[in-house]
N, C-alpha and C positions, 0 to 999 in steps of 0.2 A: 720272797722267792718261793719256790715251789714246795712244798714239802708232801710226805705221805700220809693217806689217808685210808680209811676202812671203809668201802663201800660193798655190801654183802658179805660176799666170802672172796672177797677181791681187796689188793690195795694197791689206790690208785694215787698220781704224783698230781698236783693242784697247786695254783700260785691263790685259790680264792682267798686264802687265811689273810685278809690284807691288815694291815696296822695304823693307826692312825700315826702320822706326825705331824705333832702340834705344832711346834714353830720354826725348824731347819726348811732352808729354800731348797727346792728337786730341780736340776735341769732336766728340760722335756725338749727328748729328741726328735727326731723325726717317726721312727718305730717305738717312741715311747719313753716313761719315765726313769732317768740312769736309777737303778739298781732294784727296778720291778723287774720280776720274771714269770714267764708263762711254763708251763710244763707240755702243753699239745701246740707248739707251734707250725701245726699244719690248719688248727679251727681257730686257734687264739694269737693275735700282735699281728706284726706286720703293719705297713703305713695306713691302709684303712680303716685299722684298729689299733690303732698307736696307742687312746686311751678310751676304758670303760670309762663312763658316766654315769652316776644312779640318782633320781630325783628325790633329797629328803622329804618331798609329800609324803612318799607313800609307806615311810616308816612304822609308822602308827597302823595303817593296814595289815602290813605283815606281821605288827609285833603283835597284834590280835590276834592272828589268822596261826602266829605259830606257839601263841602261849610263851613268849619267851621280852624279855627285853633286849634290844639291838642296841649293838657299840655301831660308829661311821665304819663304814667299809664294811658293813654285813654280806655283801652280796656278791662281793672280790673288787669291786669297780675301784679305779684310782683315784676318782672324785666324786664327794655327795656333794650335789648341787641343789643349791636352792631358789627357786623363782622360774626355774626351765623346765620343767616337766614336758613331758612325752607332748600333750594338747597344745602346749606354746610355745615350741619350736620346729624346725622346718628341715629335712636332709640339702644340705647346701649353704646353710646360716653360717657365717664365720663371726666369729667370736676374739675378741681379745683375751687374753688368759693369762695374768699377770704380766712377763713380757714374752708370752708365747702368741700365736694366733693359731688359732685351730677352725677346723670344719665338720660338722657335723656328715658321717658317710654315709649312715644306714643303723635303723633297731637294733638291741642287742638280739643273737638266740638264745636262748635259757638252753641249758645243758643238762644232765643228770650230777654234774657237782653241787650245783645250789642242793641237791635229795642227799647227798652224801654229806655234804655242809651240816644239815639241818635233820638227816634222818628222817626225810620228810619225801617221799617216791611224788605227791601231788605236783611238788613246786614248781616244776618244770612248766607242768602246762597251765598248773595257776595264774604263772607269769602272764603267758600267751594269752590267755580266757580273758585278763583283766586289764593287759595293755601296757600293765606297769612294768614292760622290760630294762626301762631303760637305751642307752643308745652307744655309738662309740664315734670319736672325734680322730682325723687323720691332721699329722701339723702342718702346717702351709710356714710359720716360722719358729723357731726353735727360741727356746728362752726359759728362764728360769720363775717355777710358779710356787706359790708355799699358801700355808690355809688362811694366811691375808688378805689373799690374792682375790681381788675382784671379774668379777665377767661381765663385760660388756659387747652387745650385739653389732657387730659393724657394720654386716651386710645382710639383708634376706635375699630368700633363694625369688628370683623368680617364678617359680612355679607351685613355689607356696605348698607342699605336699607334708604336712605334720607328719611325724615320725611317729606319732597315733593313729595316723590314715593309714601309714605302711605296715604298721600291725596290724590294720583289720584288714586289708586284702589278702596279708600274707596266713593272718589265721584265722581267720573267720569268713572273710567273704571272699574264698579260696576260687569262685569260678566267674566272678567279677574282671574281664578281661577290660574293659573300657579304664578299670582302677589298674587295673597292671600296668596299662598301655601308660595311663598317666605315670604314674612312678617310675617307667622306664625313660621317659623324655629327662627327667632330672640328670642332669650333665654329671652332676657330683655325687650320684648312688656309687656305692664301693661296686667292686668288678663281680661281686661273691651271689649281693642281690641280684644283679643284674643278667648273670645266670640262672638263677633261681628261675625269675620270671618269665628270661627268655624260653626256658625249658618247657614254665608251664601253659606259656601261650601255643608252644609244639605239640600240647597234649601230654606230657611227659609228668607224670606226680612221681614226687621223689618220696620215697616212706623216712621219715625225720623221727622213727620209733627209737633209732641208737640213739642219737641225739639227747635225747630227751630221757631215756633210759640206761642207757648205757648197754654193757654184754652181762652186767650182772642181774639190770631190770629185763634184759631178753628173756636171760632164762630163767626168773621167777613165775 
């Protein structure tokens, strides 16, 4: 659940602090795991982001990268997963998930909590530079999942668009419209991308500086 946090000379409310449980089953609702909570539920839950997912790849990178060593859940996400990472799965893929089924919507965004988390102002856009965002799953059926729980792939998307590809359009190959145009055909992008892109094919750059920094990285 949420708790507070020191970020500058600010403090701010954050469900990232996750905790791992070892063996008790979660039932996964439709908006999410009973008795995960978010604190900004206008950017975070909701059914397109029912749950974070984080790729244990990429733990070892970060545990480099921040001199520190990582417990599961370093990054707030509800599940570290292993064998899916960002290159080898698809927005659209449905997944069995203990006895839940899920869909992958769309990349995560990195926030200025991961900087707060970590005391670390880079993270944000380290996430972004290296693709290791991670993703978030919307349920399609509800059911009970625990760290037994295996993932199997049910279906691929048709259109085949890696959740690696949508991070490099979305931050790197930012004026790649023919990539946007692709990622928008994908039937099962959450509504939030889908605005994103529809925006930026209008001409429209949205400045993602709060985002990523928050009001206390503004006025540094």
């Amino acid at each position: 659940m949420p708790q507070t946090m020191s970020f500058g000379k600010k403090e701010i409310q954050s469900g990232i602090q996750k905790k791992p449980i070892p063996t008790e089953k979660v039932f996964l609702t439709r908006v999410g795991f009973e008795g995960d909570g978010q604190a900004d539920l206008v950017h975070h839950g909701g059914p397109d982001k029912a749950v974070c997912v984080y790729p244990y790849e990429h733990y070892e990178y970060w545990s480099e990268y921040l001199q520190e060593k990582l417990q599961l859940g370093a990054f707030g996400e509800n599940l570290t997963l292993l064998g899916v990472a960002e290159k080898d799965v698809c927005i659209g893929d449905v997944f069995q998930l203990g006895e839940a089924v899920v869909q992958i919507s769309q990349p995560r965004q990195p926030c200025y909590k991961l900087s707060a988390r970590y005391n670390n102002k880079s993270l944000p856009l380290a996430f972004e530079e290296t693709g290791f965002t991670g993703y978030y799953f919307r349920v399609l059926e509800e059911g009970y999942v625990s760290s037994s729980s295996t993932i199997t792939r049910l279906q691929s998307d048709s259109q085949q668009i890696s959740v690696a590809y949508a991070n490099q359009i979305r931050h790197i190959e930012k004026e790649n419209t023919e990539g946007i145009k692709k990622i928008l055909a994908v039937e099962a992008l959450s509504s939030n991308w889908k605005e994103a892109f529809e925006k930026r094919l209008a001409g429209m750059t949205g400045d993602e500086t709060l985002r990523r920094e928050g009001e206390s990285g503004q006025k540094s």
